[in-house]
C-alpha positions, 0 to 999 in steps of 0.5 A, spaced: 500 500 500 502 506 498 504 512 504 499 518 505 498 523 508 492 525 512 491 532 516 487 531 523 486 536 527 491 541 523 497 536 524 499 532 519 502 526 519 506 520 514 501 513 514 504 507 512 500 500 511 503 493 509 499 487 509 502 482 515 503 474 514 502 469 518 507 462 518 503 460 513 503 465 508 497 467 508 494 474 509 494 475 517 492 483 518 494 490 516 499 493 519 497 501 520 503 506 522 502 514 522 508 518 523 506 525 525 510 530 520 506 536 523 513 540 525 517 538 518 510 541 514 512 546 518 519 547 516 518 546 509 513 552 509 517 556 512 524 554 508 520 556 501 517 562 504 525 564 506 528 562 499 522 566 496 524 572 500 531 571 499 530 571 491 526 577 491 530 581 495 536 579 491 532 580 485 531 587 486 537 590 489 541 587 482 545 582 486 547 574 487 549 570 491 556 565 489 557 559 494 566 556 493 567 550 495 574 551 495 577 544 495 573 542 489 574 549 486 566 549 484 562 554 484 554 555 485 551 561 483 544 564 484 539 565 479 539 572 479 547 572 476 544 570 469 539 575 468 543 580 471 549 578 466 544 578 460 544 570 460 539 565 458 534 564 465 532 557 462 539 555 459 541 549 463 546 550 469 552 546 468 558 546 473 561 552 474 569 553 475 570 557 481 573 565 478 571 562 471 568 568 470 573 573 471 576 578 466 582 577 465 585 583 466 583 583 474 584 576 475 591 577 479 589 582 484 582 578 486 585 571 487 590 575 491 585 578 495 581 571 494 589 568 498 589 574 503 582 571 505 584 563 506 590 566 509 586 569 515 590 576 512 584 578 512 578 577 515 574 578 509 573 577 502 573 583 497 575 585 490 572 590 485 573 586 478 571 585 471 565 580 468 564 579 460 558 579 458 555 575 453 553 582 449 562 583 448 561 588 454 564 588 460 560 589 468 563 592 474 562 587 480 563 589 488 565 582 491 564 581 499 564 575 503 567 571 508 570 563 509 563 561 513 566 553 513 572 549 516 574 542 517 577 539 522 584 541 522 582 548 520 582 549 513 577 553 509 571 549 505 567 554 503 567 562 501 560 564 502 559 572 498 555 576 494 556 580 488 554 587 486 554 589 479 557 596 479 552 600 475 550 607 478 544 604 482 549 600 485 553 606 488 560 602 485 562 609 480 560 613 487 566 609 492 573 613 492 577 609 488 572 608 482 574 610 475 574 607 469 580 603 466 583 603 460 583 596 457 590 593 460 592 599 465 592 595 472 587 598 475 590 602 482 586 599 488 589 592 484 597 596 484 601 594 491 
């Protein structure tokens, strides 16, 4: 008999039956167990109305989320990283490389703040770089997070940040060292 759900008195609960057997092989009885799964209900609603709140608030502020798994070099990205670059929402999601995305030209200077973060040099992550578009056109993006998981002997798993992209609704073009950089100039905040 396949499990159910039955709700009773605003609580819900799991129900299993299956026939049960005596020595014989013949059919003896059912055997009924409910499970009370009121509180996991619960947690689930609760879970998606977090993540909806979470999706529309990255949504309007133009940010997304990026999630590095640093041992595997992999990256996770939020939805919003699609639109926001102009990719296609409905293309399928392939495994992303951590910094795959990077212009080239500010590589060096963000892995080297990504180093000074696993480092514990800085307590933060923190870099302002560069992301092609697929339109040839480049996005200005403010980088901000932080090592959020270590394994037992200490060593950095996970680097969980956000990104703003650098439009003048973000507030980028308005920080003090923000200027536009010629193609191949080493932008100053990057320079030692």
């Amino acid at each position: 008999v396949p499990d159910g759900e039955v709700e009773i008195a605003e609580e819900s609960f799991m129900v299993s039956a299956a026939a049960v057997m005596n020595d014989l092989g013949q059919f003896a009885g059912i055997s009924v167990a409910y499970t009370n799964i009121t509180e996991l209900r619960r947690a689930t609603r609760k879970l998606q109305e977090t993540e909806q709140r979470t999706a529309y608030a990255l949504e309007n502020a133009g940010q997304w989320i990026w999630d590095l798994n640093i041992p595997a070099n992999q990256v996770w990205r939020s939805p919003q990283y699609r639109i926001l670059l102009g990719l296609d929402p409905n293309a399928a999601e392939k495994p992303s490389v951590g910094w795959d995305i990077l212009h080239p030209d500010d590589r060096a200077h963000t892995l080297q703040a990504f180093d000074d973060a696993l480092s514990g040099k800085n307590p933060l992550f923190e870099a302002i770089y560069r992301v092609k578009r697929p339109d040839g056109g480049d996005t200005w993006i403010l980088s901000r997070g932080k090592i959020v998981e270590y394994d037992a002997n200490g060593a950095p798993l996970r680097l969980l940040a956000i990104y703003n992209p650098g439009g003048p609704e973000t507030g980028l073009r308005d920080l003090p060292d923000y200027r536009e950089v010629p193609p191949g100039e080493t932008p100053g905040w990057a320079r030692s």
